[in-house]
Phi, psi and omega in degrees: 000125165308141159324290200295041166224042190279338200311285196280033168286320173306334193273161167319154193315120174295348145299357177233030174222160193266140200236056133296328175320152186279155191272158194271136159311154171281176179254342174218142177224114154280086180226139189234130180243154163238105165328122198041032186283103177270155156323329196289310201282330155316307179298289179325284190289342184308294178314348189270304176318119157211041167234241195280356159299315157322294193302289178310309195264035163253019195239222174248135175226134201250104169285293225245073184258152176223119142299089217299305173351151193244313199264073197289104202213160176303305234260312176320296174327332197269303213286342162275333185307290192226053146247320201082339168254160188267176204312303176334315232240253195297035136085359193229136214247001157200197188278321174224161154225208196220117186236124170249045154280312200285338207189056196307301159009297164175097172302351176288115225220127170275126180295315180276062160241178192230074200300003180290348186270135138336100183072039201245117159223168184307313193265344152225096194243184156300119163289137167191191242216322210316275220290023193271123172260350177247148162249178212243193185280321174332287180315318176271332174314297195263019135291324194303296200224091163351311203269025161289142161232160186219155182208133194272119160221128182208152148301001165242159156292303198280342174286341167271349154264000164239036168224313169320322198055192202285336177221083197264171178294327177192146148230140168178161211212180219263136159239124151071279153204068173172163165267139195211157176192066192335123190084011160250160142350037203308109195302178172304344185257324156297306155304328181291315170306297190316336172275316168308307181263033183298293190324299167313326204291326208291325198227127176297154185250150175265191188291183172274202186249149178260085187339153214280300162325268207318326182281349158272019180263348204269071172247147145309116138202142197323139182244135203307124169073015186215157168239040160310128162247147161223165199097017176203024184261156159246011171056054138316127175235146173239159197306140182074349182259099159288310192296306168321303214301306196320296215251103161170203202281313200314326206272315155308303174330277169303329179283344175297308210292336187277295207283014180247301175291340176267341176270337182268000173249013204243316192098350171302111208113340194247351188266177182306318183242160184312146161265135167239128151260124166272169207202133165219111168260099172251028165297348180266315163328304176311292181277353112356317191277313184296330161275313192097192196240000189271344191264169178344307219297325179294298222293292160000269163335322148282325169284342167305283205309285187307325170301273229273332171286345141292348130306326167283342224239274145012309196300293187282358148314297191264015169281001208026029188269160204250107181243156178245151176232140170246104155255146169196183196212149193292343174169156168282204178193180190223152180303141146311139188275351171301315181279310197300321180275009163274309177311002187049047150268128124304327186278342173245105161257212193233149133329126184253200183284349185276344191272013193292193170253325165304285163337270177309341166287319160298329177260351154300316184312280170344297193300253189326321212054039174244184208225177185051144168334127193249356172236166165256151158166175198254328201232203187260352184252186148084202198234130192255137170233143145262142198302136194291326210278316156354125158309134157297005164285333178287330161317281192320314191300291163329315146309307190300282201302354181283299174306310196286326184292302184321281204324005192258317178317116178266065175211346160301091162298318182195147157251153178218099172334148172275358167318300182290317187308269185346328178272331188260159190319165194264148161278126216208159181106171160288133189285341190272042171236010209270151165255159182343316185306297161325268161015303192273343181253356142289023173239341193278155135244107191282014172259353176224007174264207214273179174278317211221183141219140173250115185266105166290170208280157177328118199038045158231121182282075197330008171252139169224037167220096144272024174286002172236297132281129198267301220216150175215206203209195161075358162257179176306011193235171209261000172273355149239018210226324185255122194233165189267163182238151193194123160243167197214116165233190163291168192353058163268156198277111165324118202224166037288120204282109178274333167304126176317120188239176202215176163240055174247312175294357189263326149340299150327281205293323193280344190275311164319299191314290182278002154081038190245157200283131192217111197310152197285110184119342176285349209228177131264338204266160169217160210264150186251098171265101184294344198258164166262160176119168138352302186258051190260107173264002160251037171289000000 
């Protein structure tokens, strides 16, 4: 069966259509994304699913949809799911970089911040849209047809501001212990939720109950420099601990319930023109960083997640409305390298302090003999800049010994200059055939990544302080890189595609779906069209 048919896995039932007929638009387009929902964990946990996961993976299903991208990071991740373009195209090339034009001060720039607000830093600025260089389907929804309305809720700011875009009807995301959207109104389904969960926050939770499937995941393990175990919590809360709440099932749970109240008081699904409610569920994210993906705590989590999307998935059942859902997720994620290496991984460790940013700016500094920091970055990874205030002979010296220190490294796979990004081809083909390079050059921007970027080598987890994050994300390899893509219609024809797909491509498909034109060359992605013919709705 070809790729190139999904549109009308999306469409009404095909017996009740002739078939050549153009397929009728849904009245609501539902799309959730899970923060770190990898293929792996998908792959893993599936047979298991028997709730609103379950439901999805009876649709059309992509096990090997890819976020193509070398910088697997939220806010990058984010940033493909309904643009249809990689990082390169929409400008947002991590969760943070560094300009020092925007901002000399303090270059560090938070992607969803609007550094243009008076006294804005990455860490207390205005959440907005503003570095988003594309727009998203809201936005082509409501050029085609005004009366679309859309409405946004996540647990992250930047995942509600690079799949919302520029004019949604309401947004809003998880702060602290509430949903917030500084200068809006809150509406009745926002107090109410905010109030619910006020209420929980009010009484300690006990752990939860541990499911059967779960219990050979409930081991304890030590974690490197700590004398922290993970793999075995059940998400235990003591009274006021907003931050527990943050990282378990409660926080998908409470964000399903806000997007089930902005859709019956919005009315979505129910107007003249097609509707969208988005979804950023990031509690698997949360417990990914804290946990790893390997213990109770994820299995928990996913299956809490699978529960509650079937209840939601029920909700929008009994409004009789005819919706369609698209799930995929922003990037995968990795094992603690302790359970991996209990795992005859050998190979997967953790980075040390000597690969810090810290570290290396004491042996440039030296080197070169100029004082204050000679390189910028956010990790031990990722795209490295160096300081403006450099002579370019010093800059030139720097780039050479920078480069040569990283690539020295055996925990290092590769560095690649920005010389080199700039020269090479845009990447084409199915990524899981791109080579490292491709990878970094769907991630360049020359007006905001690095002098360099350093890509570590395959399970080495780039936290070596683990007193805060256990397990991440963000490298180039396919345990981040690869994620399921899941469409969803009412008597849709079961389909599945095992070949590599992009979430670049879900933009495309879905703009077909609603017939709506998305200029030719603007994009990266291409629509997965199942049908032939005439009535070929990605013509």
């Amino acid at each position: 069966m070809k790729l190139a048919r999904l549109t009308a896995l999306l469409a009404l039932p095909l017996a009740a259509a002739a078939p050549a007929a153009v397929p009728e638009k849904p009245k609501l387009v539902v799309v959730i994304s899970v923060d770190q929902f990898s293929a792996d964990l998908f792959a893993q946990y599936r047979q298991h699913f028997d709730g609103g996961l379950q439901r999805l993976s009876k649709g059309v299903v992509f096990p090997s949809g890819y976020q193509s991208h070398a910088a697997t990071e939220t806010c990058p991740g984010h940033s493909t799911i309904l643009t249809g373009s990689r990082p390169a195209r929409t400008g947002i090339i991590a969760n943070n970089w560094f300009s020092f034009r925007a901002r000399p001060s303090d270059p560090n720039l938070y992607c969803a911040e609007d550094e243009r607000v008076p006294g804005s830093t990455h860490r207390k600025y205005t959440a907005s849209p503003y570095h988003l260089k594309t727009l998203v389907l809201g936005d082509h929804m409501k050029r085609a047809d005004p009366r679309s309305r859309v409405a946004v809720v996540s647990g992250k700011d930047r995942s509600a501001m690079m799949m919302g875009g520029n004019r949604p009807d309401q947004r809003w995301w998880w702060e602290g212990d509430r949903f917030i959207n500084p200068g809006a109104t809150p509406s009745d389904s926002v107090v109410e939720v905010n109030r619910s969960v006020a209420a929980a926050l009010a009484e300690p939770r006990p752990a939860r109950d541990l499911p059967g499937l779960c219990e050979p995941r409930s081991r304890a393990v030590s974690i490197q420099g700590t004398r922290r175990t993970v793999g075995d919590g059940r998400f235990a809360r003591a009274k006021g601990d907003s931050a527990a709440f943050k990282i378990s099932p409660d926080l998908d749970q409470a964000t399903l319930d806000l997007a089930a109240g902005l859709r019956r008081e919005l009315r979505l699904g129910e107007g003249p023109a097609t509707d969208l409610l988005i979804l950023g569920l990031s509690a698997t994210d949360y417990v990914g960083h804290n946990y790893g993906t390997g213990g109770a705590e994820m299995c928990i989590q996913l299956m809490a997640l699978d529960k509650a999307l079937g209840e939601f998935f029920r909700k929008l059942d009994q409004t009789g409305i005819d919706y369609a859902v698209l799930l995929t997720a922003d990037h995968g994620g990795h094992d603690v390298p302790e359970r991996y290496n209990q795992q005859a991984i050998p190979d997967a460790i953790r980075a040390d302090s000597t690969m810090s940013i810290e570290e290396m700016n004491r042996k440039l500094s030296k080197s070169l003999g100029v004082p204050g920091p000679v390189l910028y970055g956010e990790y031990v990874s990722g795209d490295m800049y160096i300081a403006p205030k450099l002579s370019a002979a010093q800059r030139a010296r720097a780039l050479r010994e920078a480069v040569r220190a990283y690539g020295a490294s055996p925990k290092v796979a590769k560095v690649f200059t920005r010389a080199q990004l700039l020269a090479a081809p845009r990447p084409s083909g199915p990524p899981d055939t791109w080579s490292l390079l491709d990878r970094a050059k769907a991630s360049f921007d020359p007006e905001r990544s690095g002098d360099f970027v350093v890509l570590l080598k395959p399970r080495v987890t780039p936290i070596y302080d683990t007193r805060s994050y256990v397990a991440t994300h963000g490298s180039p390899w396919d345990y981040d890189r690869r994620v399921p893509i899941l469409f969803w219609r009412k008597d849709v024809v079961p389909f599945e595609q095992p070949l590599a797909v992009e979430t670049v491509d879900i933009l495309p498909t879905l703009a077909a779906v609603l017939r709506i034109a998305i200029p030719p060359g603007s994009i990266d992605g291409r629509c997965l069209d199942l049908v032939e013919g005439p009535d070929d709705s990605c013509r």
